[in-house]
N, C-alpha and C positions, 0 to 999 in steps of 0.2 A: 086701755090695754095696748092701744096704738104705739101710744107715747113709751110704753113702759118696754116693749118691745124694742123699741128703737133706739132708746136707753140703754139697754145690756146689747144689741148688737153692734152701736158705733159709738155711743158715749160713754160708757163707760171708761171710767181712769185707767184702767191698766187695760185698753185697747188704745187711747187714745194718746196716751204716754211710752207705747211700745215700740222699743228698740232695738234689733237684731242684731247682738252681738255676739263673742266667743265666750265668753264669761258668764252671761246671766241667761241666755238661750237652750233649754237644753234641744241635744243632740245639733245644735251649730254649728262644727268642726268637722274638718275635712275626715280627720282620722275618726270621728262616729261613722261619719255617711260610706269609706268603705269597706270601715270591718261590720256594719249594717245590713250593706248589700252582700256582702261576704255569706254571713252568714244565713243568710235568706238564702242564696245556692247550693252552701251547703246543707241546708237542710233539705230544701227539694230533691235535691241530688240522690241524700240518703232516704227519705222518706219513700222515694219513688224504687230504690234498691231494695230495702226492708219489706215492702208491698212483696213485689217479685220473688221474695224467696221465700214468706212465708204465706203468701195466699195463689189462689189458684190463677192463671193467667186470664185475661181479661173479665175477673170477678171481680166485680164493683164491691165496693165496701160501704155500706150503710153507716148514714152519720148521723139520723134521726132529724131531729128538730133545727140542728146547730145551721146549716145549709140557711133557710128559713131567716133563722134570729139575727146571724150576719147579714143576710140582703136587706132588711128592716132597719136593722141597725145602720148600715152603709148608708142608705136611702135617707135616713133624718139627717144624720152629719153631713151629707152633699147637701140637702136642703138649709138645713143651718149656714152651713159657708156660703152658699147663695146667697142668702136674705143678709146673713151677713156683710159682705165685700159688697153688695149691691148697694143697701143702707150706708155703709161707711164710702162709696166713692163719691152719694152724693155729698155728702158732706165735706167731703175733700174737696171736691169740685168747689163748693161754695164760699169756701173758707181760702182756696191757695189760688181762684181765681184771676184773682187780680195780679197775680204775680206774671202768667202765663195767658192772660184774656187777651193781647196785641199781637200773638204771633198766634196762636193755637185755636182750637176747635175746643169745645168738650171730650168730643169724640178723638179729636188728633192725641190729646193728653192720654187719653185713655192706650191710645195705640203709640205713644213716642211719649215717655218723659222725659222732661228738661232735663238738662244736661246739667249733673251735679245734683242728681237724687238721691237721699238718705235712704238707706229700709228703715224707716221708722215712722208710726203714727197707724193710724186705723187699718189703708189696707196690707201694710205689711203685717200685721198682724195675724189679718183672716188668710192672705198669703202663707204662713208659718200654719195657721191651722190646719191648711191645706197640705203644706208642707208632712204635717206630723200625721197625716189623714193616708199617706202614700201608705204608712207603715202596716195598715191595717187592713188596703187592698193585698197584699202582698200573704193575708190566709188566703185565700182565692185562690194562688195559685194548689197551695196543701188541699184547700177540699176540692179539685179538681184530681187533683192525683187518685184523691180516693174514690173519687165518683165514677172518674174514666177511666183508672189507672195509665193513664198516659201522662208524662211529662212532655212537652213542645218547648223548644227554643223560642216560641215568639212570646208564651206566657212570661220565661223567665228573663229576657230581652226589654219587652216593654213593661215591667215595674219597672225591673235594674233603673232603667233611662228615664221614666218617667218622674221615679225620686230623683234623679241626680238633678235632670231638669228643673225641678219642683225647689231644688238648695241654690243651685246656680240663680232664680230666682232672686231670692234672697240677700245672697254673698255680694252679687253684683245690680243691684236693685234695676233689673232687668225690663226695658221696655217692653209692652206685648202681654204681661201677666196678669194684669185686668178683665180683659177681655176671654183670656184662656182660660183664668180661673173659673169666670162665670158660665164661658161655655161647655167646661168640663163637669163642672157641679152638679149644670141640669143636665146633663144628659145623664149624667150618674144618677141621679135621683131619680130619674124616669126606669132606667135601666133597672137598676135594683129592687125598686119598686115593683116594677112589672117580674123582677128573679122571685122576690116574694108571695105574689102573685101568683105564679105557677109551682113555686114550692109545698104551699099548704094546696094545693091540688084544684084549685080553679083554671079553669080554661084559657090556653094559650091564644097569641095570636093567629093570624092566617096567615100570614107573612112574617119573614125574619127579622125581627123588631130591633132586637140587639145589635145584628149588623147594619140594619140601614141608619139606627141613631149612629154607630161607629163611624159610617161614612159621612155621616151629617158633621161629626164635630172635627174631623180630617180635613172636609171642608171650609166651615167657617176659619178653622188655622191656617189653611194654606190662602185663603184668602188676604186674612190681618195679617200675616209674614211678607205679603205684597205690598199692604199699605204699610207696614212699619219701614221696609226698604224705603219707598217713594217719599214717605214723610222725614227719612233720613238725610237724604238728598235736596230736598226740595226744603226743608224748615230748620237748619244749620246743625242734625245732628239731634241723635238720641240716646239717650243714657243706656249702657251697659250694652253696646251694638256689638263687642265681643263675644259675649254671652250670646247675643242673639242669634249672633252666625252660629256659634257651636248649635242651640238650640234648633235653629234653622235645619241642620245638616241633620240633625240627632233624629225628629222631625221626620224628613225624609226617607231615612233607613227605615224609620216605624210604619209608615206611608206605605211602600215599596214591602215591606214585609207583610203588611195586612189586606196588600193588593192579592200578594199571592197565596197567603191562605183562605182569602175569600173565593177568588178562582179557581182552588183545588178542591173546596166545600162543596161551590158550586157545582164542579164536576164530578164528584162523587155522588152526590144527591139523583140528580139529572142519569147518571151511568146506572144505578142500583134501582131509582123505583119511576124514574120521569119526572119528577116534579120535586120543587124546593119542600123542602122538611122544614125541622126546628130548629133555631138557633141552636149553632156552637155553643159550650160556655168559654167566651172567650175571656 
C-alpha cells in the first residue's frame, strides 16, 4: 500500500515528466491568471451587492451542507499536496543530489535553488496542483459573503495575491516554494479540518485555532524569506530571486494586513463580552 502510494504521488510518469509551460498547462498564462482574478472580484463584488438588495440587512443566508462538504473537501486536497510534494522532494533530493551535494544542504536546496532551475519534474507538478488549488479557496470568499453577509478587502486581497504568488512560482521556478508549499498545505488541512469539524456541529475549540495556525505559518514564511535572502548572498545566488523580492513584499502587505485584523478582532471581542470568542472566518 506504501509502495503504491508513493507511486501515484512522485512516480508516476506524467508527474515525473511534468513540465510547465504555455501550451500544454492549463490556465498557465498571464492573460488566464488576470481575467481569473478579474473575475473572482467581480463576482464578489456582485454577489455581495445582490445579497443587499434582496435579503434583509445583516441576515445570514443558510447554505445547508455545502459550507461542510467544501472544508472536507479543501482538507483532503491540502493533505494530498502534502504527501505529495513531500514524497516527490525526497526523491528529487536523491536523484539531483549529486549535482548540488558541494555547495548545498538538503535543506539550503529546499530554501535556494540553483541557479538555472527548470519548473519541470515532480515538485513543480504538485507546485501546479497547488497552483490550481488557489482557484477553489477562492468559494470561501462567496460562502462567507453569504454567511456573514460582509465582504472585507483582506478576504479579497489575500486570494488575488496568494494565486498570483502561487503562478509567479511557477513562471519563474521561484526559490522558497517547497518549503511554503508544505507549510501552507498543513496548515490548511488542519484548518479545514477543524471548519469541518465545527460545521457538522461538534465542539469548537477554546482558543482561536484558526488564527493562531494563521500566525504559525506567517511565521515560518517570514522566517525561510531570511534564510532564502542569507543563502543568496552567502551560496552565489538563487533562482528566480526576482520573483522572490516581489513575493517577499506581496508577503508583507499580507503580514501587515492580518496584523490588523487580528488587533481589531481582538478588540472587538475583548470591548463586547471580555474574553476571546471564535474564530473569524478568515
Amino acid at each position: 500500500m506504501i509502495a503504491g502510494v508513493t507511486y501515484y504521488l512522485s512516480q508516476h510518469p506524467s508527474i515525473v515528466a511534468f513540465r510547465w509551460n504555455h501550451t500544454q498547462s492549463w490556465g498557465s498564462t498571464w492573460s488566464f491568471l488576470v481575467t481569473s482574478i478579474a473575475f473572482y472580484l467581480i463576482v464578489s463584488v456582485m454577489t455581495h451587492l445582490f445579497l443587499c438588495l434582496l435579503v434583509r440587512r445583516g441576515k445570514p443566508v443558510s447554505l445547508g451542507p455545502i459550507l461542510a462538504l467544501h472544508s472536507l473537501m479543501m482538507s483532503v486536497v491540502s493533505a494530498i499536496i502534502f504527501a505529495g510534494i513531500l514524497l516527490s522532494t525526497a526523491a528529487e533530493i536523491k536523484e539531483t543530489r549529486w549535482f548540488w551535494r558541494r555547495t548545498k544542504t538538503p535543506f539550503q536546496w529546499l530554501l535556494c535553488f540553483p541557479l538555472g532551475t527548470r519548473p519541470s519534474g515532480r515538485v513543480f507538478f504538485w507546485s501546479y496542483i497547488f497552483y490550481l488549488s488557489r482557484f477553489l479557496h477562492m468559494f470561501r470568499t462567496i460562502f462567507s459573503i453569504f454567511k456573514t453577509r460582509k465582504l472585507t478587502f483582506f478576504h479579497l486581497f489575500n486570494n488575488s495575491i496568494l494565486t498570483i504568488m502561487s503562478f509567479i512560482w511557477l513562471e519563474f521556478s521561484q526559490s522558497f516554494q517547497v518549503l511554503a508549499i508544505l507549510f501552507t498545505t498543513l496548515v490548511y488541512s488542519a484548518v479545514y479540518g477543524y471548519r469541518f469539524w465545527t460545521a457538522i456541529g461538534l465542539r469548537s475549540a477554546c482558543f482561536p485555532f484558526v488564527l493562531n495556525c494563521q500566525i504559525v505559518l506567517l511565521s515560518c514564511n517570514l522566517v525561510c524569506h531570511i534564510g532564502v535572502l542569507t543563502l543568496h548572498f552567502m551560496k552565489g545566488g538563487c533562482n528566480g530571486i526576482g520573483a522572490w523580492v516581489l513575493n517577499s513584499v506581496l508577503n508583507g502587505v499580507i503580514l501587515l494586513l492580518f496584523l490588523k485584523f487580528y488587533v481589531q478582532s481582538r478588540r472587538k471581542k475583548f470591548g463586547r463580552n471580555g474574553e476571546i470568542g471564535k474564530d473569524k472566518d478568515l
